[in-house]
C-alpha positions as CSV (number, residue, x, y, z in Angstrom):
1,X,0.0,0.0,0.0
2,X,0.9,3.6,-0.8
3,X,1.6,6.4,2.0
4,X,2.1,9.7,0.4
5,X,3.4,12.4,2.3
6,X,2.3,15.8,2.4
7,X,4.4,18.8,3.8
8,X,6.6,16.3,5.9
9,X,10.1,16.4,5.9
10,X,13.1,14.0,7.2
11,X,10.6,10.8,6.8
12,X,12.6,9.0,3.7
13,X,10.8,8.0,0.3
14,X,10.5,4.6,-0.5
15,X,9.9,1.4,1.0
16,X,9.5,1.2,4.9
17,X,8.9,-1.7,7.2
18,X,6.0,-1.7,9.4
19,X,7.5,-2.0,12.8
20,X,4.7,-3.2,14.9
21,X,5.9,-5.0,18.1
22,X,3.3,-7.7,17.6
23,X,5.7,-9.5,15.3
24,X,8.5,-8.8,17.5
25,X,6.4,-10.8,20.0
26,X,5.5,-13.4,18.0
27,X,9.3,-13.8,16.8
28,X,10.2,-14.5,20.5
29,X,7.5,-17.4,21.1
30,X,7.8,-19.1,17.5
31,X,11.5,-20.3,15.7
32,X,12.1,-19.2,12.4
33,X,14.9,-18.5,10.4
34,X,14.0,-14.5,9.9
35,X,11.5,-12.3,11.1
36,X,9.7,-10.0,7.8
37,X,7.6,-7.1,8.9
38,X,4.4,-6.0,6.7
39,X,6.0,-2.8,4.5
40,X,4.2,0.2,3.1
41,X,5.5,2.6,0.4
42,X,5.7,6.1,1.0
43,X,5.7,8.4,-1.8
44,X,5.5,12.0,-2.3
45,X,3.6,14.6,-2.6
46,X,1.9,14.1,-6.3
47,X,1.4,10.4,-5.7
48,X,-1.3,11.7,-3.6
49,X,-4.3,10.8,-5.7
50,X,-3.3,7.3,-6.2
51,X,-2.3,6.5,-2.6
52,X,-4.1,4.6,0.1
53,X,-3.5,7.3,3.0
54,X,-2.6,10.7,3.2
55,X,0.2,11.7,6.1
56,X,0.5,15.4,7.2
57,X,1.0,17.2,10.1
58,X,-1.2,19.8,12.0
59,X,-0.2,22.6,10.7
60,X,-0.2,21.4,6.9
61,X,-3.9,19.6,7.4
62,X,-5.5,23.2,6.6
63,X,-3.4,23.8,3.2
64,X,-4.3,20.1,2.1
65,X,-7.8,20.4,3.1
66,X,-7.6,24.1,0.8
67,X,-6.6,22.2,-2.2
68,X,-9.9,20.2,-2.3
69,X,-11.9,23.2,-1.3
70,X,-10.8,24.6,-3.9
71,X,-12.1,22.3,-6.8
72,X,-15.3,22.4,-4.9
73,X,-15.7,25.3,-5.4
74,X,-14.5,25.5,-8.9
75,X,-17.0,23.3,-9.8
76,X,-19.7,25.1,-7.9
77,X,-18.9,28.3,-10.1
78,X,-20.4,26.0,-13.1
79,X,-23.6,25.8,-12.2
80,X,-23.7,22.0,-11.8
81,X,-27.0,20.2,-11.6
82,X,-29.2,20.3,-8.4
83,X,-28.2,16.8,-6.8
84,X,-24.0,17.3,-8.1
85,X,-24.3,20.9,-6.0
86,X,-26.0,19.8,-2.9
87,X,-23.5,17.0,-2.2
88,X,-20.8,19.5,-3.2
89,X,-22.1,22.5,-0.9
90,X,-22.1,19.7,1.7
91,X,-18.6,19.0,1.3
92,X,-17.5,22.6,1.0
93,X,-19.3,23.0,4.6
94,X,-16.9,20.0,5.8
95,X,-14.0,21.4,4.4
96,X,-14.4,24.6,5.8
97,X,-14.4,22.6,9.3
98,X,-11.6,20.9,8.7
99,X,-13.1,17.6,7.6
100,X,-11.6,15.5,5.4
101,X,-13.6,14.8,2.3
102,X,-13.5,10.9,3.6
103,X,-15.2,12.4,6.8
104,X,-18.1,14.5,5.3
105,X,-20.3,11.7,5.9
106,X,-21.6,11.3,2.4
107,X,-23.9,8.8,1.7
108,X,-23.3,5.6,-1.2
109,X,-25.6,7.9,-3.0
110,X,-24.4,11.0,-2.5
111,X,-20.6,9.1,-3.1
112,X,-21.7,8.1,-6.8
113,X,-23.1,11.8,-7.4
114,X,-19.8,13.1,-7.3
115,X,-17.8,9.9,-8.6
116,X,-16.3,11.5,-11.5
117,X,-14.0,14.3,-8.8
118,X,-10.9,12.8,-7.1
119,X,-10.1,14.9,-3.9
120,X,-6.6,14.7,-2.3
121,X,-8.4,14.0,0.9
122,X,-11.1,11.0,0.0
123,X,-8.9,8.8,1.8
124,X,-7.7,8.2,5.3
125,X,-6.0,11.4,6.0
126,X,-3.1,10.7,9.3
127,X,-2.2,13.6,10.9
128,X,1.6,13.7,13.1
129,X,2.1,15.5,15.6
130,X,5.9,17.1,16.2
131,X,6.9,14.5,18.7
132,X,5.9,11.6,16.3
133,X,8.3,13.1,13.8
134,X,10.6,12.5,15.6
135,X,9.7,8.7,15.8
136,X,9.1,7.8,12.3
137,X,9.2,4.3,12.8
138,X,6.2,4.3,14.9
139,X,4.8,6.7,12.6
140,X,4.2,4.9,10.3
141,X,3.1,1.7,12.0
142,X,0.2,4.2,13.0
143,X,-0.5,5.6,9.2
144,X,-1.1,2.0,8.4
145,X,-3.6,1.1,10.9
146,X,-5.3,3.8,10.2
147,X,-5.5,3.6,6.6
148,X,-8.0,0.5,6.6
149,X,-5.2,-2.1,6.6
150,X,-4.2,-5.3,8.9
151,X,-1.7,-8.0,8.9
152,X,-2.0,-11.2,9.7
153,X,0.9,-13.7,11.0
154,X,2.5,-17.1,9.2
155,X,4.9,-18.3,11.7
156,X,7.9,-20.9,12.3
157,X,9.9,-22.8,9.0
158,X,11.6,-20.3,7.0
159,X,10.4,-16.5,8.4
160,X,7.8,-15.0,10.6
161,X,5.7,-12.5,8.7
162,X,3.3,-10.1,8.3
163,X,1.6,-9.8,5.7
164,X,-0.8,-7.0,5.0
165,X,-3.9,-6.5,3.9
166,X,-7.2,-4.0,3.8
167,X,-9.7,-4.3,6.5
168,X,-12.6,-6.9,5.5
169,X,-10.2,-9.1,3.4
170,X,-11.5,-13.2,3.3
171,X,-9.7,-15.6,4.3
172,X,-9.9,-16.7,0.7
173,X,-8.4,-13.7,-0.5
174,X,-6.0,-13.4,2.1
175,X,-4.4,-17.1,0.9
176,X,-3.8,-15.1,-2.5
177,X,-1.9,-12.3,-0.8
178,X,0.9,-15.5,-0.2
179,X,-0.1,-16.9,-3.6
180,X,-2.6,-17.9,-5.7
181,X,-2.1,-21.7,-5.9
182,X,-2.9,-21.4,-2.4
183,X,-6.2,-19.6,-2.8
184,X,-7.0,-22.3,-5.8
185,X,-6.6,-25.0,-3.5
186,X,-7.7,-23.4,-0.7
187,X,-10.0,-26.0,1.1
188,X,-10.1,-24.3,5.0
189,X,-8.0,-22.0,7.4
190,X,-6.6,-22.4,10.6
191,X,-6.6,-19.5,12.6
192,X,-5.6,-18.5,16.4
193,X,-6.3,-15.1,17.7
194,X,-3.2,-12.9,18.6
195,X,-5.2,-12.5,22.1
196,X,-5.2,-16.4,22.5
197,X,-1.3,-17.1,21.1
198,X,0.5,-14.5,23.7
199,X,-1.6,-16.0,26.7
200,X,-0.8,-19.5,25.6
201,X,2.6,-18.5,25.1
202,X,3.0,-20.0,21.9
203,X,1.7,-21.7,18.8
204,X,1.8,-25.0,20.2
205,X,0.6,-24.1,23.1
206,X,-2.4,-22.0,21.9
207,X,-3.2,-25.7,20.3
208,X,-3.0,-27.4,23.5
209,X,-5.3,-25.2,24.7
210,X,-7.8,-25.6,22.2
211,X,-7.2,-22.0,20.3
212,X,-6.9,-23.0,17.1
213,X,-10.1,-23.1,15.0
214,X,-11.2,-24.3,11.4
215,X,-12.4,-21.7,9.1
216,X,-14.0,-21.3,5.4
217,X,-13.4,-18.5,2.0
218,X,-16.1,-15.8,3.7
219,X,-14.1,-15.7,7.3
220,X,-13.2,-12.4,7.3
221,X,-9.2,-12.0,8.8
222,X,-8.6,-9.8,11.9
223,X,-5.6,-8.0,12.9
224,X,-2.5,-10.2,13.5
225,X,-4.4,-13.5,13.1
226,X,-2.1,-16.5,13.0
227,X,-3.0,-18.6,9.9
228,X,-2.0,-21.7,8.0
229,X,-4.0,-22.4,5.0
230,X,-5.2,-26.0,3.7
231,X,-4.9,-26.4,0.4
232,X,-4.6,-28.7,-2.4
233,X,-1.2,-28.7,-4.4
């Protein structure tokens, strides 16, 4: 996924690991020969309309938030049809209160009246403050999550990973994300709850205890979930 900054300086383009101390955790109960964190992309500044997140800091929100406005507006100069100008006065109103366009409220409707405008800020807009700057690592870890992604685990064998993926991914498409003769095959899932493997204290041990559960394609995967997919090779 794509992270584009916007009037942020000293945080390096490129890609960037996602530091979360879940897998650190998980690396310390479960062997494996390497430990690979989920990793984002962070671009710049006019990557920002194809990106999944937005991150700024306080005092930039206002100038990103301006840009949008100010297409709004534009467009509201043209005399566009009744339902096209209600939905944009609405946003204009939300702007103005320094809402993001994501965070007008808009209804699906309302969404599909205005379908053909991109605004910067129609996607999860993280804002930093100074100290956080300063700790870019954990920066980003929180951009992610609050983009409307997750990761879920694979442990012991060759690495411990996390592997990312939007919020509301199946288990089904999840097994894809690793590879798709997995998803062809898949036939179930075994998951464990990150909850259940730190109290067990372990993999193994979360078996023991009865933690590990079968699941089907429409389970939908929660945050770190440990999974092993059944499939046919």
């Amino acid at each position: 996924m794509k992270i584009s900054l916007f009037a942020i300086q000293g945080i390096p383009l490129g890609k960037h690991n996602v530091k979360d101390p879940r897998l650190d955790q998980a690396d310390k109960l479960v062997e494996a020969q390497k430990k690979t964190y989920a990793q984002v992309d962070v671009v710049e500044e006019k990557e920002m309309l194809t990106s999944d997140a937005v991150l700024t800091t306080r005092a930039a929100l206002s100038d990103l938030l301006v840009k949008d406005l100010d297409a709004v507006e534009t467009r509201l100069s043209r005399d566009p049809g009744d339902a096209e100008k209600a939905v944009l006065q609405k946003l204009a109103d939300a702007l103005i209160s320094e809402k993001p366009v994501l965070a007008a409220g808009l209804t699906a409707d309302e969404l599909s009246v205005i379908s053909a405008h991109n605004f910067y800020s129609n996607r999860p807009v993280v804002v930093a403050g100074e100290a956080e700057l300063a700790a870019p690592d954990a920066l980003i870890v929180r951009a992610f999550q609050e983009s409307g992604y997750l990761s879920f685990l694979t442990v012991g064998g060759k690495e411990n990973r996390a592997w990312p993926i939007r919020k509301g991914t199946t288990a089904w498409e999840a097994a894809g994300v690793i590879h798709t003769d997995i998803q062809k095959g898949f036939i179930r899932v075994e998951i464990i709850s990150f909850a259940d493997f730190i109290q067990a204290g372990g993999e193994t041990e979360a078996k023991r205890a009865g933690k590990l559960r079968l699941e089907t394609k429409p389970y939908v995967v929660q945050d770190y979930d440990l999974v092993n997919f059944r499939f046919n090779k």
